[in-house]
N, C-alpha and C positions, 0 to 999 in steps of 0.2 A: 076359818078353821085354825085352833090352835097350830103352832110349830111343835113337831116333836122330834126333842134332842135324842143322838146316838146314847147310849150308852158307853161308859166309858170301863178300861178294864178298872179290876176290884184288886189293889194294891195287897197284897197279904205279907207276912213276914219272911213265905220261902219264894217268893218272888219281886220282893222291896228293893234287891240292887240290878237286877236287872232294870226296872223303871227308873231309877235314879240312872243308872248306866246310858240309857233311852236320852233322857232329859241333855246330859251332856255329848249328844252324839258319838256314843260309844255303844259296840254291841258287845256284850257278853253273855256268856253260856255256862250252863252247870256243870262241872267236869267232876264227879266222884266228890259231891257238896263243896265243891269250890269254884269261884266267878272268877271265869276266866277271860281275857280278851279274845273275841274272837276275831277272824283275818276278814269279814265282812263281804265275804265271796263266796259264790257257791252256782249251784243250778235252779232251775226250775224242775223239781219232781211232779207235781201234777199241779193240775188249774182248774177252774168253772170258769163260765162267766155268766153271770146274773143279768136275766133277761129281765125279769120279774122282781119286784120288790118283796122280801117277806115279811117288814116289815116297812110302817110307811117313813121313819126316819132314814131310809135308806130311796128313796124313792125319787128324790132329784138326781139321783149318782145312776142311774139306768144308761146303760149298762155298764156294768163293773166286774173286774177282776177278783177272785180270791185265789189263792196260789201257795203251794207248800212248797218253800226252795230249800234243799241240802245244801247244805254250809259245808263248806270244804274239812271244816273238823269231824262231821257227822251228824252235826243234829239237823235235826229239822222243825221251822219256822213258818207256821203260820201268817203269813202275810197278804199283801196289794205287789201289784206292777207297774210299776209307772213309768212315763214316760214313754211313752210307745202305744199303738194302737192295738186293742183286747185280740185283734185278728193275725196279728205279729205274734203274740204269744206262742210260744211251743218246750215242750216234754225236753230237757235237755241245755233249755238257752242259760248261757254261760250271764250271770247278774252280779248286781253289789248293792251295800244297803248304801240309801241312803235317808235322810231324817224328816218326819214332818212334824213340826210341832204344830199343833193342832189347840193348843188353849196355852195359858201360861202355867198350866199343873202336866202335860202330858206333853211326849213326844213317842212316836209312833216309826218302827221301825219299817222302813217298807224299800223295794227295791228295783232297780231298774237295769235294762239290758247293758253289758262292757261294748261299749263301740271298738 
């Protein structure tokens, strides 16, 4: 059976410094159209976790976290959890990003519990 790769995000122009930002392990955020640094801390506002595959490039990662953490400026960040087991996870937990670069074109903002 062929391998099928993840998709990767789709770089645009109003989102081109945040991924450059990503690449350099720096997080920033839009503030009223201006990229700002952001303090890299935040919570966990809500989570899943993926029992099921929905698609099959996601299908060796069973089971897997997705998770929305507020950033202490206010926004909020689609991401992973890591570092920590999916059943630790909870509504609240105090995180920080940290980077995964994943190819030599992308790095991926994701985040893990402040010990």
């Amino acid at each position: 059976m062929p391998e099928t790769k993840k998709q990767l995000p789709l770089v645009t122009e109003s989102n081109k410094a945040f991924w450059e930002a990503a690449r350099r392990h720096e997080l920033v955020i839009n503030k009223n159209g201006e990229w700002v640094k952001a303090s890299g801390r935040g919570e966990v506002f809500t989570f899943c976790i993926y029992r099921q595959p929905f698609h099959p490039a996601w299908a060796n990662d069973i089971p897997y976290n997705v998770a929305y953490v507020k950033l202490e400026e206010g926004s909020l960040l689609m991401t992973n959890i890591v570092d920590c087991e999916n059943k630790d996870i909870y509504i609240g937990m105090p995180v920080e990003v940290v980077f995964d670069d994943i190819n030599g074109e992308f790095t991926l903002p994701k985040f893990k519990p402040v010990k």
